[in-house]
Phi, psi and omega in degrees: 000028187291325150329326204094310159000120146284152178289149158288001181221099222240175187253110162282120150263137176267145170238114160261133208233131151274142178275187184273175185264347151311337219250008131000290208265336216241145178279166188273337181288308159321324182271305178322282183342284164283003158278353181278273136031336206206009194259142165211124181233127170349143177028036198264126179261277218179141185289113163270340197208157198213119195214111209247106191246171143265142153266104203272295182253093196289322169322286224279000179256003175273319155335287176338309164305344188094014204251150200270160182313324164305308160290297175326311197305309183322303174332292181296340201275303186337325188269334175093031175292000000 
């Protein structure tokens, strides 16, 4: 993509992410900014979206995302939810 073009047909991958326990203290417009900013992932073309939440029901907000129950459940446990 060294032209700038996007491709039409593009691949999304979603990442949910835990924050540091710092990050407490940082505004969520700030904390967007510099994961955009500042990510460097394998195959990664570019951060389109950066959306900072809090989670009261992590199951239920990964469900939200479309990830199937199991894989939410996995998540959360993995996390100590």
């Amino acid at each position: 993509m060294g032209n700038g073009k996007r491709l039409e047909e593009k691949h999304l991958g979603i990442i949910v992410i835990s924050l540091v326990p710092e990050a407490e203290m940082t505004d969520n417009k700030e904390i967007e900014k510099q994961i955009k900013e500042e990510s460097s992932i394998p195959f990664l073309a570019e951060v389109e979206k950066v959306t900072i939440e809090e989670a009261e029901d992590p199951h239920k907000q990964l469900r939200g995302y479309g990830l199937a129950k199991k894989t939410a459940r996995n998540i959360v446990k993995s996390y100590g939810g």
